[in-house]
C-alpha positions in Angstrom: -7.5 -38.2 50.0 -10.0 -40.6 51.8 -9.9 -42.6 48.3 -6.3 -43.0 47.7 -6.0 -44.4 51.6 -8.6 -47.2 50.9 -7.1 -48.0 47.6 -3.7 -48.4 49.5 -5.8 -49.9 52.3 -7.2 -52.5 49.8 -4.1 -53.2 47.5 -1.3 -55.0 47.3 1.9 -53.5 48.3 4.2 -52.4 45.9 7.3 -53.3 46.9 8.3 -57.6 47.1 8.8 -59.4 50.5 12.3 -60.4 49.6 12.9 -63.9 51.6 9.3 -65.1 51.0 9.4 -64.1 47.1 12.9 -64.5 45.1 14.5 -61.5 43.7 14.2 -60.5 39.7 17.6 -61.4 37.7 19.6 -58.5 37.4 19.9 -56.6 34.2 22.5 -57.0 31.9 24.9 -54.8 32.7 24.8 -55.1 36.6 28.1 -55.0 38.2 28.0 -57.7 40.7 30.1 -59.0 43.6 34.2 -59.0 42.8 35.4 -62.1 42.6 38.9 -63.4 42.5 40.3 -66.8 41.0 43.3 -67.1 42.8 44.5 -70.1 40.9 45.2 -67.3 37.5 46.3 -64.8 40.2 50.4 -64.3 39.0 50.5 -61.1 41.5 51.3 -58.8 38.7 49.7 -56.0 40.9 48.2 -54.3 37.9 44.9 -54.1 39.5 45.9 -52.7 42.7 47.5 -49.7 40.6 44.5 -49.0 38.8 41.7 -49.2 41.9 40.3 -45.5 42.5 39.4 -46.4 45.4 42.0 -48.2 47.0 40.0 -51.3 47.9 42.4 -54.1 46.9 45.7 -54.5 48.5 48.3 -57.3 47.0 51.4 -58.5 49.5 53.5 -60.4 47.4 55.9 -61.3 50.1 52.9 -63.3 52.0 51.1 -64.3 49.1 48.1 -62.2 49.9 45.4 -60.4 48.2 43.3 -58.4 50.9 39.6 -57.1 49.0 38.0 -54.3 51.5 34.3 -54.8 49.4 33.2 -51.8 51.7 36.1 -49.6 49.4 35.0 -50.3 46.3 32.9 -48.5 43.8 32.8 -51.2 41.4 33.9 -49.0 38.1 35.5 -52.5 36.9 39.0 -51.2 36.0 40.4 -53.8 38.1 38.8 -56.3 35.4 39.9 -54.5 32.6 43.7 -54.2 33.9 44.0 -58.0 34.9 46.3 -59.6 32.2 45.4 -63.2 33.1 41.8 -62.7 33.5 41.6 -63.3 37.2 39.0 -61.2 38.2 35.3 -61.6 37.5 32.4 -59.9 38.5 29.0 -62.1 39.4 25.9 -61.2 38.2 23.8 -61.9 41.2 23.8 -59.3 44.1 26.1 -58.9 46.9 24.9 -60.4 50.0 25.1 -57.3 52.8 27.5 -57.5 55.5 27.2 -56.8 59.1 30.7 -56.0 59.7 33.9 -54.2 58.2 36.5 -57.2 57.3 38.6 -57.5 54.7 38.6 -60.8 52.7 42.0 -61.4 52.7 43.1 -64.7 49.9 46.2 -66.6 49.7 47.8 -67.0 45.9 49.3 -70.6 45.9 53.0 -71.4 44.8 53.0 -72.2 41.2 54.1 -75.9 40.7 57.9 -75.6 39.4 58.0 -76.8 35.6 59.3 -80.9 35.9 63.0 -80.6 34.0 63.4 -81.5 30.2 64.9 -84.8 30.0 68.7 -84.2 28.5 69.0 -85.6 24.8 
């Protein structure tokens, strides 16, 4: 035992000291942070029907997607249900969070389509 404690003694530690040496890149099939492009967003709602765990919440009436990130389990279905492709996941990790708040986004109005000029 007295030779394993001076070789830990002696050695480097094992682990990285995260904000003095940066973080690997995450593997290929990391699921990231949720993000949501709210520009694509059409409100269709099919990605709050699919969430097991109940972590996104759309109010069409307000123009509101609320994202509890504490909810989810990040199984991707939401991804995988959008039809306009509004959701993305990023590949670098999810800063931690010190408190429980939902991000709450507003969808903007569409722009109304100018009317065809009559022939």
């Amino acid at each position: 035992m007295i030779l394993t404690v001076l070789k830990n003694l002696f050695s480097r530690p094992v682990t990285r000291r995260y904000p003095a040496e940066a973080i690997r890149e995450p593997c290929p099939d990391y699921r990231g942070a949720i993000v949501f492009d709210v520009n694509k967003c059409v409100l269709c709602n099919a990605c709050a029907r699919v969430c097991p765990a109940l972590a996104i919440t759309i109010k069409r009436t307000e123009r509101q997607i609320i994202f509890d990130s504490l909810r989810c389990i990040y199984c991707r279905r939401c991804l995988e249900s959008c039809p306009k492709d509004a959701i993305s996941q990023d590949v670098h990790y999810a800063k931690p969070r010190t408190g429980r708040h939902n991000m709450a986004m507003n969808v903007p109005v569409p722009p109304k389509p100018s009317p065809k000029p009559a022939v």
